[in-house]
Backbone bond lengths (Angstrom), bond angles and torsions (degrees), N, CA, C in turn:
res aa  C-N    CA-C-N  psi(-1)  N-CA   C-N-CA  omega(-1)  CA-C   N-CA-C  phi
1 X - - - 1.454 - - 1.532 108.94 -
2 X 1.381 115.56 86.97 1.494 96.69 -176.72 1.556 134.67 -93.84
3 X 1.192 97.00 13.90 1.876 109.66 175.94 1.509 82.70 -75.74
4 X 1.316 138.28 -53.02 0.923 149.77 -170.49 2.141 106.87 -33.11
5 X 0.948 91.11 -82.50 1.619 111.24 -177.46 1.506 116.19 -20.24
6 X 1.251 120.39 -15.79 1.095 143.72 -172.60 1.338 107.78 -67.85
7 X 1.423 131.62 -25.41 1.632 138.60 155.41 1.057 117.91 -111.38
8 X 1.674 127.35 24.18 1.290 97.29 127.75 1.529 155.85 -31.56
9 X 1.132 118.93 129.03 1.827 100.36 -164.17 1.068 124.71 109.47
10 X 1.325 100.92 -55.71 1.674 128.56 178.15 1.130 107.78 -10.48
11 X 1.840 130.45 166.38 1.529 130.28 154.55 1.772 97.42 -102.70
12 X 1.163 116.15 29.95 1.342 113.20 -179.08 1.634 107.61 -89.19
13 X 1.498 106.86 172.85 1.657 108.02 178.55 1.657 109.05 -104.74
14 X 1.316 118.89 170.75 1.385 131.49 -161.89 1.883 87.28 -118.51
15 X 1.401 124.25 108.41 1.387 128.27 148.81 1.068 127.86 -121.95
16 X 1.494 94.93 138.75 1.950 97.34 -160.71 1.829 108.04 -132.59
17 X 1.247 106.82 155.39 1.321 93.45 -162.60 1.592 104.20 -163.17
18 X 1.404 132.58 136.38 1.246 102.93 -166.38 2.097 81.52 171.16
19 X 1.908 83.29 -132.06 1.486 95.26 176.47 1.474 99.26 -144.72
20 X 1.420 95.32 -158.20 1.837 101.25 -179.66 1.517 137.22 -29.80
21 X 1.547 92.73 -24.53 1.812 101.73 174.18 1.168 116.66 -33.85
22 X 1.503 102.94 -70.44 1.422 162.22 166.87 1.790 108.13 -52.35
23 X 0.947 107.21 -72.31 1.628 86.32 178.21 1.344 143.76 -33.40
24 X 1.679 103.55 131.66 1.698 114.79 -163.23 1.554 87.03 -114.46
25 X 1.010 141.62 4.50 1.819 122.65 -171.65 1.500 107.48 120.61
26 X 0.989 120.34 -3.70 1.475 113.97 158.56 1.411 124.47 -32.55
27 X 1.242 126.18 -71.67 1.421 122.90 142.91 1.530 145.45 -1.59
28 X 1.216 82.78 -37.54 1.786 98.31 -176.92 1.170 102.78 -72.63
29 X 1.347 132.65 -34.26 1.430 119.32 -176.73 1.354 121.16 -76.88
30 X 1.212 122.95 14.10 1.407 117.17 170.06 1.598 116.55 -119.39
31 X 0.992 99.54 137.65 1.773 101.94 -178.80 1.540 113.52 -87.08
32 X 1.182 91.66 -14.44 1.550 83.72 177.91 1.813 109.18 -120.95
33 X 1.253 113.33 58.36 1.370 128.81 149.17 0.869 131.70 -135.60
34 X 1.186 105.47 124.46 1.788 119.05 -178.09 1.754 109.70 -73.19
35 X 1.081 136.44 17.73 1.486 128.77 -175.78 1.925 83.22 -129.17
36 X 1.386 102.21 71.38 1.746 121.08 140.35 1.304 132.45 -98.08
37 X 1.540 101.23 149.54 1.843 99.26 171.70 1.143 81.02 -137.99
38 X 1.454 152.42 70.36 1.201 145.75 140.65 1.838 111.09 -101.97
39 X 1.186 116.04 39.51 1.122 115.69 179.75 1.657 109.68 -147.91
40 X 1.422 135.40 136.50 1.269 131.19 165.89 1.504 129.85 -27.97
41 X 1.472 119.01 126.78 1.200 117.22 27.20 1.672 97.68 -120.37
42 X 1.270 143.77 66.43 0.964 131.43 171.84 1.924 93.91 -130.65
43 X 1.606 92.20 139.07 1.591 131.34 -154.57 1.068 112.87 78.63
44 X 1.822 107.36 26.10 2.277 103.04 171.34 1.492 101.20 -59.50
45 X 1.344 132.09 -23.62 2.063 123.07 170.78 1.016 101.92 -84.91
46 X 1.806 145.55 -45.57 1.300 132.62 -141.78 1.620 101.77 -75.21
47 X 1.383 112.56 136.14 1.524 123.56 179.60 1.488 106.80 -27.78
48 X 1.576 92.98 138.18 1.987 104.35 -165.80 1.659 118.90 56.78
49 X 1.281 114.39 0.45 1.371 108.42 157.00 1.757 84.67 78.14
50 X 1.397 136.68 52.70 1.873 144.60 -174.23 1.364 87.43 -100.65
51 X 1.291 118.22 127.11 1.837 119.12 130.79 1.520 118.11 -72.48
52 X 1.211 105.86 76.89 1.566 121.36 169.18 1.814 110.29 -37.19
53 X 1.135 107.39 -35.08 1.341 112.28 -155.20 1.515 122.28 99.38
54 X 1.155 124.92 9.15 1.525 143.66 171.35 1.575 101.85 -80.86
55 X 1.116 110.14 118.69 2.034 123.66 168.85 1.249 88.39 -72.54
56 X 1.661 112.15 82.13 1.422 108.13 153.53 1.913 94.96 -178.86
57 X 1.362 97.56 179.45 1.468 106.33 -163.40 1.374 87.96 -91.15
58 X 1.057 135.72 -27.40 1.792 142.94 -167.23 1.613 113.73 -137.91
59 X 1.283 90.53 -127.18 1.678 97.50 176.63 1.377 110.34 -96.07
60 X 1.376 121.54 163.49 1.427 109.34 -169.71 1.509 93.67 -148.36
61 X 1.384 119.72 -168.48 1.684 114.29 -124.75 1.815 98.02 -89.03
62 X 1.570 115.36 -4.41 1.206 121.60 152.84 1.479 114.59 -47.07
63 X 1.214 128.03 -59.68 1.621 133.30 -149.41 1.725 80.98 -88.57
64 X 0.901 106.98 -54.07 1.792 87.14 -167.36 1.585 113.13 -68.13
65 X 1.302 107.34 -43.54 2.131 89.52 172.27 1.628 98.45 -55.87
66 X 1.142 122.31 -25.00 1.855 105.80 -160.99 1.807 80.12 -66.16
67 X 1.264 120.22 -48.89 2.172 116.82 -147.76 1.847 84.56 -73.32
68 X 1.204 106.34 -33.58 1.418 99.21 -170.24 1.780 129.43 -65.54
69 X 1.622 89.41 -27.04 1.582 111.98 -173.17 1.657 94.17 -103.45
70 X 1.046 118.35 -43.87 1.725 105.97 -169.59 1.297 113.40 -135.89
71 X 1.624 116.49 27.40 1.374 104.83 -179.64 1.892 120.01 73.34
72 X 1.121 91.84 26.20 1.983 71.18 -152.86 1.467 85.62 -127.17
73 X 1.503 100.27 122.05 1.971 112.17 169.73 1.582 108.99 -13.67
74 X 1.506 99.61 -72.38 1.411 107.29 -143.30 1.849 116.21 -118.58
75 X 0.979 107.39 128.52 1.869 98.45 173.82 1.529 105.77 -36.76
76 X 1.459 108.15 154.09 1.394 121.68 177.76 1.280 112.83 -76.00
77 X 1.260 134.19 135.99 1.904 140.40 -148.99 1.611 85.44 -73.88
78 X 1.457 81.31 150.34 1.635 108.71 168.15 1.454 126.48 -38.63
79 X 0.922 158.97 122.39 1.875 151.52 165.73 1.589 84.71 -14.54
80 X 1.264 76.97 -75.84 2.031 85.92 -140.36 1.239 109.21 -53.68
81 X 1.444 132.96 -6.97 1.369 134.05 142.51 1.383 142.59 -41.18
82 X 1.534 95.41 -51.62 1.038 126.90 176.06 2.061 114.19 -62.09
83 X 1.235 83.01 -49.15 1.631 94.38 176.13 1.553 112.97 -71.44
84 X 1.624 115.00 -23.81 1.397 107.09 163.38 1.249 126.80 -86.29
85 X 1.599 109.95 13.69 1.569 101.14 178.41 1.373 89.77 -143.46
86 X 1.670 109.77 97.21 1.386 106.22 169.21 1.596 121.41 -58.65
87 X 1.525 120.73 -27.07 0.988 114.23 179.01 1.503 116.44 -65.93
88 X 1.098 126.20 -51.26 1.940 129.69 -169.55 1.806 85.57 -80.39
89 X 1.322 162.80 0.73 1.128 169.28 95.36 1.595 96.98 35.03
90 X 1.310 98.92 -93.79 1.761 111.82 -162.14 1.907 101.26 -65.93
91 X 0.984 118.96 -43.79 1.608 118.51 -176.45 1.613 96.25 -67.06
92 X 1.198 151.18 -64.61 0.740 144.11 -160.66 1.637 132.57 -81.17
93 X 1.491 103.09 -32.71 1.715 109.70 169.41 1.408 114.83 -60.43
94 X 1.918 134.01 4.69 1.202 102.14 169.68 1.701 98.05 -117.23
95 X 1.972 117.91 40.13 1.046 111.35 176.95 1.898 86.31 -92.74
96 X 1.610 110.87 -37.65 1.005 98.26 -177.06 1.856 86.70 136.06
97 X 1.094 103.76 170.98 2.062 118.38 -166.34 1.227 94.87 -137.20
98 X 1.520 119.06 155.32 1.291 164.50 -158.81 1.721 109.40 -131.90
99 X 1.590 109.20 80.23 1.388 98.50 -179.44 1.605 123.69 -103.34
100 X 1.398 109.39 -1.91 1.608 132.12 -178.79 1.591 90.16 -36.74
101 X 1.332 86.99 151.38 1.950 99.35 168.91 1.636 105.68 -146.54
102 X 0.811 127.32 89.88 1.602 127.88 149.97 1.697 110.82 0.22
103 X 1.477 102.70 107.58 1.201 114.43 171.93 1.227 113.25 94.72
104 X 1.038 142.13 -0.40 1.106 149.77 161.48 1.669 130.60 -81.14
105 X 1.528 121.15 150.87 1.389 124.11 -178.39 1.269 114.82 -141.90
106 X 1.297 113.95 -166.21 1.623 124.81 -161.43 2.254 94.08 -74.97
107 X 0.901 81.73 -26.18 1.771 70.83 -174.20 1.644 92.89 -101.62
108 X 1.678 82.63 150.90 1.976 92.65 168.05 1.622 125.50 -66.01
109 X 0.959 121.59 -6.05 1.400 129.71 -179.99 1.301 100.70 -92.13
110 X 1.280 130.13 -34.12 1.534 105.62 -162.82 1.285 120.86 -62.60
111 X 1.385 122.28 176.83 1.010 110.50 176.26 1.885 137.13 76.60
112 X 1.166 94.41 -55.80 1.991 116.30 152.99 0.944 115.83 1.67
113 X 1.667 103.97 -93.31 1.490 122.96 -169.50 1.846 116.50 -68.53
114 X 1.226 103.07 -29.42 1.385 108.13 176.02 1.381 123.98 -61.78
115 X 1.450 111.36 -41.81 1.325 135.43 -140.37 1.866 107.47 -132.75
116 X 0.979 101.05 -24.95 1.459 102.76 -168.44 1.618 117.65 83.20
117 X 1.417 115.29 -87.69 1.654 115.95 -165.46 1.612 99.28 -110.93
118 X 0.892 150.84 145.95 1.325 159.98 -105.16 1.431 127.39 147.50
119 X 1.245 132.33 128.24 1.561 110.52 -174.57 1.911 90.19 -113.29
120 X 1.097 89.04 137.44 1.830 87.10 167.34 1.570 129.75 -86.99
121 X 1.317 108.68 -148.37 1.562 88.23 -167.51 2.035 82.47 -104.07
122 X 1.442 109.59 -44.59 1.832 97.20 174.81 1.534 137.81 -36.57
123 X 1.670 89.86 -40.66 1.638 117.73 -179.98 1.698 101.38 -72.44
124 X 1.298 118.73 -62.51 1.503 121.13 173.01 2.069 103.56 -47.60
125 X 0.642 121.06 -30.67 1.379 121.01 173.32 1.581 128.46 -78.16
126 X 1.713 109.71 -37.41 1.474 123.00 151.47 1.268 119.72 -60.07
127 X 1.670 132.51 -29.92 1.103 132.89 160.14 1.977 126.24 -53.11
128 X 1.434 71.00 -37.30 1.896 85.69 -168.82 1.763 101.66 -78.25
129 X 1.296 111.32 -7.34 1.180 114.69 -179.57 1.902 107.31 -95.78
130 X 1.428 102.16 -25.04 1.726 97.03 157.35 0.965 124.56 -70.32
131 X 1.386 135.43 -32.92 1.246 150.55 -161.32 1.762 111.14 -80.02
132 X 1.753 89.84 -42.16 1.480 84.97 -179.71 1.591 109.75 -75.16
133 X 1.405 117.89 -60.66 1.430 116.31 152.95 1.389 114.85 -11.75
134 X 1.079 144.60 -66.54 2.026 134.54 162.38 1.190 123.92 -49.87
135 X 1.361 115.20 -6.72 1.795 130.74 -174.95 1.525 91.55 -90.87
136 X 1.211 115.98 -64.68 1.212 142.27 -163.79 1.753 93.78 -53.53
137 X 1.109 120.74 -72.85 1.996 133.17 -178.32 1.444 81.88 -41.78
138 X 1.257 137.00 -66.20 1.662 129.21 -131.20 1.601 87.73 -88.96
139 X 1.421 140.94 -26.78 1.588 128.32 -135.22 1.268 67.52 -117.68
140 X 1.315 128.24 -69.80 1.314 124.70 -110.19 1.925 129.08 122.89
141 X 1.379 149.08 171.16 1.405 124.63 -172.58 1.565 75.49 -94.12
142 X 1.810 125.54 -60.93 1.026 111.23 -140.28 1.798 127.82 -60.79
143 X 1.752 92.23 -34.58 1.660 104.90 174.59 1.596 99.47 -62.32
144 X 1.232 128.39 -69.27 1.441 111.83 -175.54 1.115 118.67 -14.61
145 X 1.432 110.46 -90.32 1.889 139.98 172.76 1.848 97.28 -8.64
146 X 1.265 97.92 -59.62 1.834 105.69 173.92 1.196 110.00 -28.92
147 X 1.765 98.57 -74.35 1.343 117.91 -159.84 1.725 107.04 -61.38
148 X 1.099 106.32 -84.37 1.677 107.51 167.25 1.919 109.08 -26.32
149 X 1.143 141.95 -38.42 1.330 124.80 169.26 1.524 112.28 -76.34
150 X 1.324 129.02 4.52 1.398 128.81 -177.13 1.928 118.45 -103.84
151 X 1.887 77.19 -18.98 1.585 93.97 -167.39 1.319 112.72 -71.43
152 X 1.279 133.83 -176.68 1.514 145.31 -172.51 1.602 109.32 -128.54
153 X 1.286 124.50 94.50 1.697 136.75 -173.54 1.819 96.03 -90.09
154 X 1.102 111.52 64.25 1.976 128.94 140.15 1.751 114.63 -33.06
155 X 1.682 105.64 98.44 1.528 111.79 -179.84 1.367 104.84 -119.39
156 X 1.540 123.67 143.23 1.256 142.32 158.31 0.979 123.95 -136.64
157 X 1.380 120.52 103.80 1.608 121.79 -162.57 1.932 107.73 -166.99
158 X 1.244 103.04 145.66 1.645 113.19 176.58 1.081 115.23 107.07
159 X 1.551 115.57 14.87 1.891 117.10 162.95 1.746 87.61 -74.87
160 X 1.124 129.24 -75.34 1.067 145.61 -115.02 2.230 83.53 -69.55
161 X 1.385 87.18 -55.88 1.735 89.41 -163.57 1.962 97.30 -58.36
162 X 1.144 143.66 -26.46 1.347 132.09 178.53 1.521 98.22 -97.40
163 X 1.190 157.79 -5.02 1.382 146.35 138.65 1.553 104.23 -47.35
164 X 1.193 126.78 -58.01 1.497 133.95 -160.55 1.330 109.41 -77.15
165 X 1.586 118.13 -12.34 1.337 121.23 158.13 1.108 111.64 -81.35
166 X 1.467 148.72 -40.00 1.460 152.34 -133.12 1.773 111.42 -59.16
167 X 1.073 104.84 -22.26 1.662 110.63 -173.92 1.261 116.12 -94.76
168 X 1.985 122.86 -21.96 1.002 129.51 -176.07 1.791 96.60 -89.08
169 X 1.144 87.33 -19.33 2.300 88.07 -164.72 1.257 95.77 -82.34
170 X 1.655 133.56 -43.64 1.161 130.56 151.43 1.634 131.01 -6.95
171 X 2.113 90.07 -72.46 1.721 95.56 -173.10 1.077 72.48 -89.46
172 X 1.140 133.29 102.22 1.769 127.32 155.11 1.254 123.55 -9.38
173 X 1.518 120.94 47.45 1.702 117.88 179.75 1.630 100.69 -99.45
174 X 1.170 119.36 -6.63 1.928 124.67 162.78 1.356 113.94 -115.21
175 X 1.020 95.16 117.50 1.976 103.87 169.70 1.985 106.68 -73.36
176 X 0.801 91.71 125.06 1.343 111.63 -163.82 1.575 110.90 -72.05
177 X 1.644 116.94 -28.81 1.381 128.37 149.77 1.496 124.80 -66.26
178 X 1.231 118.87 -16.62 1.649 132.11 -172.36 1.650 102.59 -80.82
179 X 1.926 104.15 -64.14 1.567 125.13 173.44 1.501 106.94 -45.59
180 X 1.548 131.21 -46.61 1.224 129.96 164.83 1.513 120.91 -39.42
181 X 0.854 118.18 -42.76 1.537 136.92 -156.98 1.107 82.04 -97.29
182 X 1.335 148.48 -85.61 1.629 143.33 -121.71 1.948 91.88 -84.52
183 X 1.320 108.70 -24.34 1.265 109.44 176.29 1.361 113.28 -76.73
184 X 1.368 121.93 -44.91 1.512 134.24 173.98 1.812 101.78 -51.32
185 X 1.254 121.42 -50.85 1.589 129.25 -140.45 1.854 88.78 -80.56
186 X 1.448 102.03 -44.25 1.574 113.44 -165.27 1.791 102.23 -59.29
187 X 1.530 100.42 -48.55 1.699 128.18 -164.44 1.639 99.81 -49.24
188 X 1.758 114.83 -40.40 1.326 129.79 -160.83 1.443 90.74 -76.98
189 X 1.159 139.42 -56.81 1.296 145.47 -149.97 1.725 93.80 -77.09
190 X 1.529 119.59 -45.50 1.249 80.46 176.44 1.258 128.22 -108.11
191 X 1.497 123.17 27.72 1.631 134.43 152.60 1.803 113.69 -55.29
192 X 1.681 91.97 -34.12 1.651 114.41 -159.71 1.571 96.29 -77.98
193 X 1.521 110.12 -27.33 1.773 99.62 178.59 1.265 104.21 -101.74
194 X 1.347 143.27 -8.71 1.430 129.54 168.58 1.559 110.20 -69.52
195 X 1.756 108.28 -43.85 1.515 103.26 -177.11 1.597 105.26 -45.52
196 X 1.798 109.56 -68.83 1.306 125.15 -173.86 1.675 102.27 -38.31
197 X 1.122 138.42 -28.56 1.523 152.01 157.08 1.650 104.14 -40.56
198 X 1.518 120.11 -47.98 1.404 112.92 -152.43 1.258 116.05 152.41
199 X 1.730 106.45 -57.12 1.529 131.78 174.80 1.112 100.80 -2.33
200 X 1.362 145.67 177.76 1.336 168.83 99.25 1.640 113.41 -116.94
201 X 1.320 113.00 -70.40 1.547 125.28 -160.36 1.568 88.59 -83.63
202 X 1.582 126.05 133.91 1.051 149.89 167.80 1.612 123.78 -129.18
203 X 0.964 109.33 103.91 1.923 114.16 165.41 1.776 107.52 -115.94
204 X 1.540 81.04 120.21 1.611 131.55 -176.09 1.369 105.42 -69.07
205 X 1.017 134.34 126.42 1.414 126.15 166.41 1.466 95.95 -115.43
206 X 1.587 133.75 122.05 1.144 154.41 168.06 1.765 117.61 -55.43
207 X 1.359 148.39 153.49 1.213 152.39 -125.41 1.516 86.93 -137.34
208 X 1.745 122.01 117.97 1.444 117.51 -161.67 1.503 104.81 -92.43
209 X 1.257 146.74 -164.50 0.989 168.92 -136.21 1.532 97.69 -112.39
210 X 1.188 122.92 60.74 1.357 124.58 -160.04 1.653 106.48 -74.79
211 X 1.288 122.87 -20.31 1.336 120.49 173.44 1.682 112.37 -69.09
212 X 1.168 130.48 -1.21 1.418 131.63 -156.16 1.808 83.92 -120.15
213 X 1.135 129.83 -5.54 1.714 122.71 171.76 1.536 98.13 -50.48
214 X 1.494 110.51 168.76 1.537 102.21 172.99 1.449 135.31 -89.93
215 X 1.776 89.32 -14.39 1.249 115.46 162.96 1.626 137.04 -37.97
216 X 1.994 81.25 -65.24 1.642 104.01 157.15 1.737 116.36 -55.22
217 X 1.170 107.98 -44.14 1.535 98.34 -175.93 1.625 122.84 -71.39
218 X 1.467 106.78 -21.56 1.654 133.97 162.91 1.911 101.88 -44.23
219 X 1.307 85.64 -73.01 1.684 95.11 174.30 1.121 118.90 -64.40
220 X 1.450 132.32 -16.16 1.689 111.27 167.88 1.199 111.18 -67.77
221 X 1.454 118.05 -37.09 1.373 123.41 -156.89 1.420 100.08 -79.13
222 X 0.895 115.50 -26.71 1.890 119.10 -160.85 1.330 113.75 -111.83
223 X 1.338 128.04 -38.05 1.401 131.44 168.92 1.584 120.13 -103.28
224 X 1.066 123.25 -19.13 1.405 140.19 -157.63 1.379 105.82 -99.91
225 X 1.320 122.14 -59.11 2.038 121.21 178.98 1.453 74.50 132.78
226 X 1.511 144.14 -51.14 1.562 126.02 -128.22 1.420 103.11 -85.97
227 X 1.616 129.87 -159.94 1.326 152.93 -174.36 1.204 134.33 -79.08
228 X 1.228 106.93 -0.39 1.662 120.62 -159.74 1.406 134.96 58.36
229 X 1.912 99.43 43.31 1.009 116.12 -170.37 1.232 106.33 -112.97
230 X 1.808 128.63 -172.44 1.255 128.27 -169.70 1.642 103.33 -58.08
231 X 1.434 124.82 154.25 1.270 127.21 161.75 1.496 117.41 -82.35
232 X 1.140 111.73 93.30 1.814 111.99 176.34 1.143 135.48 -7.26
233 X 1.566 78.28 -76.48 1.521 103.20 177.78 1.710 127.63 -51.92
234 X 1.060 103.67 -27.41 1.923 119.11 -169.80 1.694 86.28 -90.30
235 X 1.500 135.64 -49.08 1.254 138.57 176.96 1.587 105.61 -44.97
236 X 1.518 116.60 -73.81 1.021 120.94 173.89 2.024 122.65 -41.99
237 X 0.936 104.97 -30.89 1.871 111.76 -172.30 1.686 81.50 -84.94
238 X 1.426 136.92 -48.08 1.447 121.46 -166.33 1.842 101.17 -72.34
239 X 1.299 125.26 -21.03 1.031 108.44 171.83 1.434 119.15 -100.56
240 X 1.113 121.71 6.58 1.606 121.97 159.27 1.752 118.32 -71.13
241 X 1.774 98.34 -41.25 1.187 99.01 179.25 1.598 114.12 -88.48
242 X 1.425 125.33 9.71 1.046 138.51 164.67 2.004 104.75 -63.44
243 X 1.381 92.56 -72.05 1.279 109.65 -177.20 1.561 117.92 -51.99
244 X 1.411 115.65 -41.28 1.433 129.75 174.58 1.701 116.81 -67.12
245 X 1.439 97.93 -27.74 1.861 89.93 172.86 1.959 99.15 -106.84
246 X 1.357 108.91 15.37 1.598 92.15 158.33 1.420 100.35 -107.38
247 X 1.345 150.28 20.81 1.370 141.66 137.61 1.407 124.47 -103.33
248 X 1.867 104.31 1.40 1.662 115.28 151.22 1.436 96.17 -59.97
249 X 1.167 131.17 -92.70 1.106 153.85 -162.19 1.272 119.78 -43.12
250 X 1.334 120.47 -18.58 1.902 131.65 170.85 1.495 93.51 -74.10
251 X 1.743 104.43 -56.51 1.397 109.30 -157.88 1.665 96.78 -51.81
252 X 1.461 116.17 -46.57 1.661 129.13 -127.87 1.791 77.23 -75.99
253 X 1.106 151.97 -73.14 1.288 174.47 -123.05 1.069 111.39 -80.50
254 X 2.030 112.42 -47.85 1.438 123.00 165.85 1.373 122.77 -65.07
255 X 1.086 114.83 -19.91 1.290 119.11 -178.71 1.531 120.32 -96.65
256 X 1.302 110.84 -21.71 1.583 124.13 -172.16 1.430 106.54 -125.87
257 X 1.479 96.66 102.38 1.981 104.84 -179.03 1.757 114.63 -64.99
258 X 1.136 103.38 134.37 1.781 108.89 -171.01 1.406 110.63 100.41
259 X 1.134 118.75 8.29 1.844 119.88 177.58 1.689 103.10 -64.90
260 X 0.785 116.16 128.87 1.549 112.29 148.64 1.159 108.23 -130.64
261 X 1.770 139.17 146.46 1.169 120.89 -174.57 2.102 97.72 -164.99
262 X 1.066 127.32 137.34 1.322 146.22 171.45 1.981 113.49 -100.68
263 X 0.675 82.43 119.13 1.939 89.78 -176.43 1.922 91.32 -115.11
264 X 1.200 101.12 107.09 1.709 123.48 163.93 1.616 106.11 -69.43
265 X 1.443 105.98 103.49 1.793 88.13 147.26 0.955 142.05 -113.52
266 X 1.232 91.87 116.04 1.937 121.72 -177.78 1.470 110.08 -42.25
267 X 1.340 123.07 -48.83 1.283 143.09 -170.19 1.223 108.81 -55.56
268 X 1.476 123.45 -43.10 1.577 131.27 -166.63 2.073 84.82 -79.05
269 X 1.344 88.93 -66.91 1.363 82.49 -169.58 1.386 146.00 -40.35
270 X 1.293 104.28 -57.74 1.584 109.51 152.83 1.128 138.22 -55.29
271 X 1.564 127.39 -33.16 1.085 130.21 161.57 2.072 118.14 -57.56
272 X 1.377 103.46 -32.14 1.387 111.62 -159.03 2.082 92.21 -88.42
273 X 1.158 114.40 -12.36 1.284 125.95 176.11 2.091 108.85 -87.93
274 X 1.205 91.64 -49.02 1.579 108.56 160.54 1.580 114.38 -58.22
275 X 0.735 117.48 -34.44 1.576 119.73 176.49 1.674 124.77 -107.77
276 X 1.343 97.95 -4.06 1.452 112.76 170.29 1.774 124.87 -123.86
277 X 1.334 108.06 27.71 1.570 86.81 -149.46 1.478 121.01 -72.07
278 X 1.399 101.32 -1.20 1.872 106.42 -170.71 1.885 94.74 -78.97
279 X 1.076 104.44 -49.28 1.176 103.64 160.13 1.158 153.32 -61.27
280 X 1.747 120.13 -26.29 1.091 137.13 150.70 1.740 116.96 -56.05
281 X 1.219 110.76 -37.53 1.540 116.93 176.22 2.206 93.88 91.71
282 X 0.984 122.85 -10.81 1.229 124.32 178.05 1.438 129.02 -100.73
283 X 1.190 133.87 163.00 1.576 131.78 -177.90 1.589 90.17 -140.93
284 X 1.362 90.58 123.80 1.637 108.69 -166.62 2.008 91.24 -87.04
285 X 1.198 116.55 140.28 1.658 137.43 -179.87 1.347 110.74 -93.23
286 X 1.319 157.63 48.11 1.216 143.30 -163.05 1.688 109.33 -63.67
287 X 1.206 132.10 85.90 1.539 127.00 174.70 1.283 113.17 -71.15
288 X 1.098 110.81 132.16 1.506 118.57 -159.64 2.264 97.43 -122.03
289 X 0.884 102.72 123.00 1.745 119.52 -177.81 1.557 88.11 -105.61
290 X 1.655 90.12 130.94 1.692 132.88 -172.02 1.538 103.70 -8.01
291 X 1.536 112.62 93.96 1.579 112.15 -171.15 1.671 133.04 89.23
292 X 1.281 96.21 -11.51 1.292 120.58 178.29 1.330 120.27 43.61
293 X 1.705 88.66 58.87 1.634 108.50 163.92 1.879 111.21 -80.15
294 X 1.095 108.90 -37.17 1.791 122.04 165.10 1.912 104.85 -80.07
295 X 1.392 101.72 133.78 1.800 101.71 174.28 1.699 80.11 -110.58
296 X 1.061 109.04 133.72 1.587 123.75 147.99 1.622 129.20 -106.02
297 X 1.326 123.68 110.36 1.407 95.43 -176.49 1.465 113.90 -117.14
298 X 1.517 130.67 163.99 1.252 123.90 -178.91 1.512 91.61 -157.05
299 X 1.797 116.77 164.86 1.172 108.01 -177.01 1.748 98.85 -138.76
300 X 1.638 99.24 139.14 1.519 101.20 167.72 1.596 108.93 -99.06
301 X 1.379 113.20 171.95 1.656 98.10 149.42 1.371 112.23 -95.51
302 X 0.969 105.61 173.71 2.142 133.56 -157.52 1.544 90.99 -80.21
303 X 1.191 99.02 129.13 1.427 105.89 156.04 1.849 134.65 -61.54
């Protein structure tokens, strides 16, 4: 994201919020959710061989925007971490929080029924509104307000809510232009309460090529008639809603003075890695969570 790069350095904070991309262990604190990675074999690379709770074999695309944007190893710890250790609490809330939750999407339902406990993207946003509130007690309103307009608000979110449609868009009981929209309309409202939060600086993480999971390609071959190739159709809905939150985001910006904002597309990328990989030098990982309603992606190089 290189509009982005521009705070490097910064004394600003790193908040991130989303789903599995993004997830550092948020998750872990609930016993009654089934969308964990705190169990083998995922973190068989991450130092000491830990299931952090990260949908990934190592670090995942949290820890690298954090080294990429500020130098810094590791994504900033989970909220609900944070709130269990009053002590690392005050040192650490002005690196910035980690509120992503695995399995989760732009609407409050997603995720639910699949998964059980789930944080959404509204709820992850009511959190960030405690957090700032403790910025605010410890700083002061005006230093906060600073700090929070300097910071970098990191989103990944909207695999999860068009996976969890895929069966209704199928039997055609969702219009696939309607789900766009109600996802777009919801998405605006809560960009519109993080700004009103503080927000300014926003990096977008774009909705990947979700028909090319292996899952999806499982189901062409087996439910579908086709080859065991990408599913179109799920490709096509990730690039509608690609296109639909880059005229969220024109609109969202024009209207709200101090926006700055970078929209990543994932879509170009992964796909162009998918279709190149001898050339890319990489072998793209699609991690797929129970059914592969969550896409996770991470990349090794090729053996």
């Amino acid at each position: 994201m290189p509009k982005m790069t521009m705070v490097k350095g910064s004394r600003g904070a790193y908040f991130l919020f989303g789903d599995s991309l993004l997830d550092v262990g948020t998750n872990n604190h609930f016993k009654d959710s089934r969308a964990r990675a705190d169990h083998p074999y995922y973190g068989i690379d991450y130092p000491g061989s830990i299931a952090t709770g990260r949908f990934s074999n190592g670090l995942n695309s949290a820890d690298l925007l954090a080294w990429y944007m500020s130098d810094s190893t590791f994504s900033p710890l989970p909220f609900l971490t944070l709130l269990d250790h009053p002590g690392i609490f005050l040192k650490d809330i002005f690196h910035g929080a980690n509120f992503a939750s695995g399995g989760s999407g732009i609407l409050d339902d997603t995720g639910h029924h699949q998964y059980g406990r789930v944080v959404p993207l509204g709820e992850q946003i009511q959190q960030f509104a405690t957090l700032r509130r403790n910025i605010s007690e410890i700083l002061g309103t005006g230093t906060a307000e600073l700090i929070l307009k300097m910071s970098v608000y990191i989103i990944s979110v909207g695999s999860n809510d068009l996976f969890e449609k895929q069966m209704t868009l199928l039997q055609n009981q969702t219009d696939p232009e309607q789900l766009i929209a109600n996802l777009t309309t919801t998405y605006a409202i809560h960009l519109q309460n993080l700004y009103d939060l503080g927000a300014r600086k926003f990096a977008i993480i774009g909705v990947p090529p979700l028909g090319c999971c292996p899952m999806e390609r499982h189901l062409n071959l087996t439910m579908m008639g086709g080859n065991g190739g990408c599913v179109e159709s799920m490709n096509g809905l990730a690039q509608a809603f690609h296109a639909s939150t880059q005229s969220l985001l024109h609109n969202f910006s024009s209207a709200n003075p101090g926006v700055f904002y970078s929209l990543g597309n994932t879509y170009n990328t992964i796909l162009s890695i998918i279709d190149n990989r001898r050339a890319s030098g990489k072998t793209l990982i699609c991690d797929t969570l129970a059914f592969n309603i969550t896409a996770s992606y991470t990349y090794e190089h090729a053996h």
